[in-house]
MMTF fields as JSON, N, C-alpha, C and O atoms, coordinates in Angstrom:
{
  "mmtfVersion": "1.0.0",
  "mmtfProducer": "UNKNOWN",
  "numBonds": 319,
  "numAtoms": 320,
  "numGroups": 80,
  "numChains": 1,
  "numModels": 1,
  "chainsPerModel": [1],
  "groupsPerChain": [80],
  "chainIdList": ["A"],
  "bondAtomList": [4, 2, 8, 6, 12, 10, 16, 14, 20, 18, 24, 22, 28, 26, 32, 30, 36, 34, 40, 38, 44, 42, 48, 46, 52, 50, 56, 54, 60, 58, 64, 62, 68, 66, 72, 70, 76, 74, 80, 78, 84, 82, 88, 86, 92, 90, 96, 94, 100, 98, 104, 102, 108, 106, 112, 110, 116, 114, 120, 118, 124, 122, 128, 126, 132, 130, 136, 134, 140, 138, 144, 142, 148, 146, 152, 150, 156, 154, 160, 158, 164, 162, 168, 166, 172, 170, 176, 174, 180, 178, 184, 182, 188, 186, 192, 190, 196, 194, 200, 198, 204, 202, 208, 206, 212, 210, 216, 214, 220, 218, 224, 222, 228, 226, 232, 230, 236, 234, 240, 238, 244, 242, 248, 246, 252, 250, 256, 254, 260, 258, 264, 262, 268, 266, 272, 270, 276, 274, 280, 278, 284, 282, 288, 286, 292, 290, 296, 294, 300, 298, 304, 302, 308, 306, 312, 310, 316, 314],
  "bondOrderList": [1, 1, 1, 1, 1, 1, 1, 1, 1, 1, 1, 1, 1, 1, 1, 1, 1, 1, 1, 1, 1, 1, 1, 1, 1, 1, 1, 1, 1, 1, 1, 1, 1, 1, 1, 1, 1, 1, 1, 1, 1, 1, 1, 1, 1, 1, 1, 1, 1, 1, 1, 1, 1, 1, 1, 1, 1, 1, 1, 1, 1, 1, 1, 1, 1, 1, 1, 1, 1, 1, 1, 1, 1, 1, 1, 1, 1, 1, 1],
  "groupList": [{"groupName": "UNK", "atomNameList": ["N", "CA", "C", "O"], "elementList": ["N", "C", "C", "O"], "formalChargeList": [0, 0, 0, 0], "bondAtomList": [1, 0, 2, 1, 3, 2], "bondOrderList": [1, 1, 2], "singleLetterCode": "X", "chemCompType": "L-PEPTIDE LINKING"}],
  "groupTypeList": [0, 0, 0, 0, 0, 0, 0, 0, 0, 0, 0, 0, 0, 0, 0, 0, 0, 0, 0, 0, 0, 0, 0, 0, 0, 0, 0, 0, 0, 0, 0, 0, 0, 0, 0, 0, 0, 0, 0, 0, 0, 0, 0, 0, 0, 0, 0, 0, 0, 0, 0, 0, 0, 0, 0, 0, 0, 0, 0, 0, 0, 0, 0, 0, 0, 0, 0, 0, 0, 0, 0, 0, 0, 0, 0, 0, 0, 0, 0, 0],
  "groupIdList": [1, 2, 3, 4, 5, 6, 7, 8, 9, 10, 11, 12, 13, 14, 15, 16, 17, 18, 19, 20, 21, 22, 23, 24, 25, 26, 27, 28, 29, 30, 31, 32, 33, 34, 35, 36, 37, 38, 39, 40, 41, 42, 43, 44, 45, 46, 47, 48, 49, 50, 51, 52, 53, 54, 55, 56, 57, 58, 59, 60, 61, 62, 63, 64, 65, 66, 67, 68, 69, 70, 71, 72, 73, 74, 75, 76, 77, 78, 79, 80],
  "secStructList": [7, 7, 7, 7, 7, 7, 7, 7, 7, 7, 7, 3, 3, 3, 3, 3, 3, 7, 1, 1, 3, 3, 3, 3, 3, 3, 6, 6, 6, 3, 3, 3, 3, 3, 3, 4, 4, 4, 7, 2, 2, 2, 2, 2, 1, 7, 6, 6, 6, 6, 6, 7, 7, 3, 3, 3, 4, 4, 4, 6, 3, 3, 3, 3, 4, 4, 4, 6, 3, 3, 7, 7, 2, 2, 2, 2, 2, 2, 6, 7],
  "xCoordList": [-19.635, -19.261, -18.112, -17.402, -17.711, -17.137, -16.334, -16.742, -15.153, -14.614, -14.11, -14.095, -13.31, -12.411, -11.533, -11.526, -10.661, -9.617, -9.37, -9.669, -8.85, -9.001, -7.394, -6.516, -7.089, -5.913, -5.71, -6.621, -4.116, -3.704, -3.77, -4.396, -3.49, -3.242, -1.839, -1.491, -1.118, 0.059, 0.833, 2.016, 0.027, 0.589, 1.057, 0.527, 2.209, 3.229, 1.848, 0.956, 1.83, 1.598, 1.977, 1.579, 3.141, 4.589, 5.616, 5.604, 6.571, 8.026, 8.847, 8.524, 9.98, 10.633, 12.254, 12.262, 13.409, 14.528, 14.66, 14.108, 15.999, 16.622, 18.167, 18.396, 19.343, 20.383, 20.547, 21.113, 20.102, 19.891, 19.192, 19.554, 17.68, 16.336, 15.736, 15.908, 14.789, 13.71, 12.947, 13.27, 11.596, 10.419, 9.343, 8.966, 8.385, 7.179, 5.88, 5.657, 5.066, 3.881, 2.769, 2.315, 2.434, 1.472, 0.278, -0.116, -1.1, -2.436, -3.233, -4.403, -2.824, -3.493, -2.987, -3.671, -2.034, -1.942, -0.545, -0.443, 0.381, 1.289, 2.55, 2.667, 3.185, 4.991, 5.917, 5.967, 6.618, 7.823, 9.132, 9.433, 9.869, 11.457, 12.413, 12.345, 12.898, 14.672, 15.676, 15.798, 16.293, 18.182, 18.665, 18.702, 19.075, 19.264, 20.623, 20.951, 21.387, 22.921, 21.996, 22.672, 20.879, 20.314, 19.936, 19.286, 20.167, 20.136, 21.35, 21.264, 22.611, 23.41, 23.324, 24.065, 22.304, 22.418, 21.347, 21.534, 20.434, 19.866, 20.723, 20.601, 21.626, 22.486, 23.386, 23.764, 24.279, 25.031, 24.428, 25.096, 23.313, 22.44, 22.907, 23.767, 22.253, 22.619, 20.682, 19.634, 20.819, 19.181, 18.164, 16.988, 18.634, 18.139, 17.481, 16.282, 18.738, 18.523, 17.132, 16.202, 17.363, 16.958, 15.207, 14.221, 15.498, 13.987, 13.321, 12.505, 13.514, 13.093, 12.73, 13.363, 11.581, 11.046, 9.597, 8.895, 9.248, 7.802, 7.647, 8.357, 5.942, 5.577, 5.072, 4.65, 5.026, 4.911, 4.086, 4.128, 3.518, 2.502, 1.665, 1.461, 1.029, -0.331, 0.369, -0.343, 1.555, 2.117, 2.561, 2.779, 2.759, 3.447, 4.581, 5.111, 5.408, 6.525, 6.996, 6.174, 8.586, 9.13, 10.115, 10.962, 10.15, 11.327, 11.906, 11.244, 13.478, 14.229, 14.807, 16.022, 14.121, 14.671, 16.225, 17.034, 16.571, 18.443, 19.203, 20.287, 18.624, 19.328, 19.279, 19.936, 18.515, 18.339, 17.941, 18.291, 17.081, 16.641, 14.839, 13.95, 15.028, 13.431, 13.209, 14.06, 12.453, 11.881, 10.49, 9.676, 10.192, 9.194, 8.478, 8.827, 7.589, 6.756, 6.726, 6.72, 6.706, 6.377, 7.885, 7.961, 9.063, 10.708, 10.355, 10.447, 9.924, 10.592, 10.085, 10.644, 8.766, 8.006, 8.724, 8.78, 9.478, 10.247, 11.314, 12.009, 11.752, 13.262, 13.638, 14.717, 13.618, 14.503, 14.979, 15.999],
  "yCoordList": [173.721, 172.326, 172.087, 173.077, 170.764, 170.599, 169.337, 168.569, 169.255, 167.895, 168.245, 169.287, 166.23, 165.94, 165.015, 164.363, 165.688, 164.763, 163.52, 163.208, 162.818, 161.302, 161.021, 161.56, 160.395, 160.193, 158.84, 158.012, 158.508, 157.697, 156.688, 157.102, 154.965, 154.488, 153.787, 152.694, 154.583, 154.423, 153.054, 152.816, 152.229, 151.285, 149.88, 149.213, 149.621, 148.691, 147.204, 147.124, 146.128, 145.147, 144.001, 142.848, 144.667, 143.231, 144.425, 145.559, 143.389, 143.748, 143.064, 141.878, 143.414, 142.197, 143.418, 144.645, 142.448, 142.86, 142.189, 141.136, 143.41, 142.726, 142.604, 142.281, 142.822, 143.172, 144.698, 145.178, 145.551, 146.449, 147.851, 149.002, 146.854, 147.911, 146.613, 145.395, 147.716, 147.743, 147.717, 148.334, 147.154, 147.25, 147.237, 146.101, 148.508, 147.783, 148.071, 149.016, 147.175, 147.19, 148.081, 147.55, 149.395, 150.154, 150.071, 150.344, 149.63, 149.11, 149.779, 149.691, 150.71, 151.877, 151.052, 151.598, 149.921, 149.395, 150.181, 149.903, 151.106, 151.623, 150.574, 149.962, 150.48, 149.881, 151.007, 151.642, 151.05, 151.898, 151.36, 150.501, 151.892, 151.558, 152.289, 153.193, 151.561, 152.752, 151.709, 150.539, 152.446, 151.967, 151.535, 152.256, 150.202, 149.831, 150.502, 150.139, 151.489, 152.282, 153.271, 154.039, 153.285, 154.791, 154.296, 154.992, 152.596, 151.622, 150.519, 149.309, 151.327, 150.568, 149.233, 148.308, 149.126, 147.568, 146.723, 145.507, 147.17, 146.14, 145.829, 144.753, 146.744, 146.629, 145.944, 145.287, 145.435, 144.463, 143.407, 142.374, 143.339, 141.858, 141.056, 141.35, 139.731, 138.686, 138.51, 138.639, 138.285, 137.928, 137.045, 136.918, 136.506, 135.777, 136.54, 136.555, 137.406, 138.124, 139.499, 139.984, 139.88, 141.081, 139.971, 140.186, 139.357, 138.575, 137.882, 136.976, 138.119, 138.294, 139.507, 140.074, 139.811, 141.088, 140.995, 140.085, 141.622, 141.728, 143.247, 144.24, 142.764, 144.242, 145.244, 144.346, 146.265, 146.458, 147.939, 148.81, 147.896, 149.061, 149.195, 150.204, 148.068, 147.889, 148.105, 148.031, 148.321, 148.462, 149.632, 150.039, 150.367, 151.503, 151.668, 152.774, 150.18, 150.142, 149.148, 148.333, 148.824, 147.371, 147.043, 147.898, 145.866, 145.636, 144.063, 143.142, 144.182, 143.182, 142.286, 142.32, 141.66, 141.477, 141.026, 141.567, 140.185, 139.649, 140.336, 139.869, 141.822, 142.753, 144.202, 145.209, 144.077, 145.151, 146.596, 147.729, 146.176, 147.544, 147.645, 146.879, 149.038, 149.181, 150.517, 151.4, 150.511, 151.552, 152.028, 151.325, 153.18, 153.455, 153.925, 154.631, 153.215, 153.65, 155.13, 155.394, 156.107, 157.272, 158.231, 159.386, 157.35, 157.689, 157.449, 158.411, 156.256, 156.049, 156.379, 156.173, 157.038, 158.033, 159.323, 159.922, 159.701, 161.132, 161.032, 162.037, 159.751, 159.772, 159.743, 160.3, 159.375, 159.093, 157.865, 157.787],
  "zCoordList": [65.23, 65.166, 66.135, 66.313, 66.932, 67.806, 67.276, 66.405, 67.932, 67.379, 68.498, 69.152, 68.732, 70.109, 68.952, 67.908, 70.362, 69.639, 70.165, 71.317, 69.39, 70.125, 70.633, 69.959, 71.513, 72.199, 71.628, 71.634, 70.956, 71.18, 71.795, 72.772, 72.104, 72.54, 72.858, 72.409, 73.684, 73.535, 74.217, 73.977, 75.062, 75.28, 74.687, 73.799, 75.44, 74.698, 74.381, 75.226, 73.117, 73.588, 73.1, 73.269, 72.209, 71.912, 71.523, 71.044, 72.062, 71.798, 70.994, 70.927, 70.223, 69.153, 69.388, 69.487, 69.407, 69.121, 67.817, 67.498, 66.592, 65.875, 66.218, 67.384, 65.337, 66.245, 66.258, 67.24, 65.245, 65.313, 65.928, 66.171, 66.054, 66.517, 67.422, 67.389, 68.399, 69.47, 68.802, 67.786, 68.73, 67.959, 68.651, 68.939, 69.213, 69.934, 69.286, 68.531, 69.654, 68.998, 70.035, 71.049, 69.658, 70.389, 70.327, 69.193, 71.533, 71.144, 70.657, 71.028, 69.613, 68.852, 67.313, 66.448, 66.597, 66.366, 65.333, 64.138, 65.997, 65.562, 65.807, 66.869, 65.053, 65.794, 65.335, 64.281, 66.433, 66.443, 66.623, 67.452, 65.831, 65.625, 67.319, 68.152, 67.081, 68.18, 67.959, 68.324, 67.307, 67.233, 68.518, 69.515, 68.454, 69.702, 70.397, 71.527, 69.676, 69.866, 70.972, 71.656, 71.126, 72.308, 73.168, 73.948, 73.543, 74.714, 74.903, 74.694, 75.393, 75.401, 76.037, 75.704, 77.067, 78.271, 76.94, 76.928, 76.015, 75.284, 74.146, 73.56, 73.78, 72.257, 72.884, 71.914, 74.071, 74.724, 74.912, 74.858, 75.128, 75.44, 74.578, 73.748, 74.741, 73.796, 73.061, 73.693, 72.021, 71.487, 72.37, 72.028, 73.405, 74.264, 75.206, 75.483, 75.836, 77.299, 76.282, 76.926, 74.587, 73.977, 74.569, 75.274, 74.117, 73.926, 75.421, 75.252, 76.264, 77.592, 78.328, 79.218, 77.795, 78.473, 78.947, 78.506, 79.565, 80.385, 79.993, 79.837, 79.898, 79.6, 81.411, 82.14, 81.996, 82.99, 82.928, 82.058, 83.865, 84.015, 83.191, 82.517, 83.159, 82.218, 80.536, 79.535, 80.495, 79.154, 78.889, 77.748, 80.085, 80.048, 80.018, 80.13, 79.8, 80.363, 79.822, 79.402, 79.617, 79.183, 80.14, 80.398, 80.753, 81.369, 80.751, 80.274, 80.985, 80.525, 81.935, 82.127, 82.703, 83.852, 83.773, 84.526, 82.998, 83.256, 82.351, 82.0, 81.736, 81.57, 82.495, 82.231, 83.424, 84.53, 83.777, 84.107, 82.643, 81.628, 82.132, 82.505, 81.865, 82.176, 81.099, 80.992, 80.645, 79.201, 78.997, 78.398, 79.466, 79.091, 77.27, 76.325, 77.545, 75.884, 75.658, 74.456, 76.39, 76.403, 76.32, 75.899, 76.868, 76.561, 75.244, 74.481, 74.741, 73.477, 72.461, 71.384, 72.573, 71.763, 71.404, 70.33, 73.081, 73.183, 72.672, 72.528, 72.243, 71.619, 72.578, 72.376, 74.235, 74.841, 75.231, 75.915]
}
């Protein structure tokens, strides 16, 4: 008998700040937490600048343009 394993879908396809946490929604239909203290330029933002983001590289990616942050889904899987 053979099995495969099935891969994740790890890309981003919403994002939500609180003042606390990063929240993204992964199209495998997971959301993941990160303390916003392990992103100092988003935990300085204002809820405005937190809530202006584009998703980038097909969703491989988050960027905050008028916070000059860029985050990959795959950092923030790694805890980084």
């Amino acid at each position: 008998m053979s099995t495969s394993a099935v891969k994740p879908d790890t890309r981003a396809v919403d994002v939500a700040c609180s003042d606390t946490h990063l929240y993204a929604t992964l199209a495998d239909g997971r959301v993941i937490a990160i303390p916003l203290s392990r992103h100092p330029r988003l935990r300085a933002g204002s809820p405005t600048d937190r809530a202006t983001w584009q998703l980038i590289g097909g969703g491989s990616g988050i960027h905050w343009p008028t916070l000059d942050e860029d985050l990959s889904v795959e950092g923030l899987l790694e805890g980084r």
